[in-house]
N, C-alpha and C positions, 0 to 999 in steps of 0.2 A: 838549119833546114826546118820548114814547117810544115805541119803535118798537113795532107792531104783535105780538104773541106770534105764533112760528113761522115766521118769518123771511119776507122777497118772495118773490112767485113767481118760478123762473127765465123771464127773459124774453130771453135768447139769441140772438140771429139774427133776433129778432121785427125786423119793420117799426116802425120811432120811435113811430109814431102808437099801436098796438096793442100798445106795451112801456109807454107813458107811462101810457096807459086801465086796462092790469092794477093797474099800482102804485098809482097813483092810488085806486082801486077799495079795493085794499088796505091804504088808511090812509097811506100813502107820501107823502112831499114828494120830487119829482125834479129831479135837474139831469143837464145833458144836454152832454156836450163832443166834438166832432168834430177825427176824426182822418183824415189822408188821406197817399197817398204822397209822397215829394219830388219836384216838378216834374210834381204830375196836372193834369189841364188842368179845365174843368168838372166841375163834379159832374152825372153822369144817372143817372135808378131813384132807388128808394125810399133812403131811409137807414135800415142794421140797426144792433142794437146788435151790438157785438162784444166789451162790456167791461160787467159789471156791478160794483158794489160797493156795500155797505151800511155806512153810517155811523149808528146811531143809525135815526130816522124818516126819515134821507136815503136815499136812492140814486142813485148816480152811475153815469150809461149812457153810454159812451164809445160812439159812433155812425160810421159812416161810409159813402159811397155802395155801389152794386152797383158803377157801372160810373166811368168819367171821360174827358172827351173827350180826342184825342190833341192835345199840342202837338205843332207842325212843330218841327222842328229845322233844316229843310234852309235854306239861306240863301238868299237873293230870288236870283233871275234877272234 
């Protein structure tokens, strides 16, 4: 398959769901990899992209939360 003329739209900071819709839209095949800190505790919020890139008909949307819940660190009582 070959990629659509005039390359994907920037989808940047988009929300996953409303970055996947545009590509998609626009001829695109997506895959989608998530990235997160060392030692984040859950993921909470949306997940943005924070990484695009174009291979071909692909693009590759490296994703990751707004927020992440705090792990404890402090040891039991």
């Amino acid at each position: 398959m070959t990629a659509p003329a005039g390359g994907p739209p920037d989808v940047l900071a988009y929300a996953l769901d409303e970055a996947r819709a545009r590509l998609e839209a626009a001829g695109y095949v997506v895959e989608v990899e998530e990235t997160r800190p060392p030692g984040a505790g859950s993921p909470a919020g949306p997940a943005r992209v924070v990484r695009q890139r174009q291979e071909g008909s692909r693009v590759l949307l490296v994703v990751t939360h707004e927020r992440f819940a705090r792990v404890s660190t402090a040891p039991p009582r």
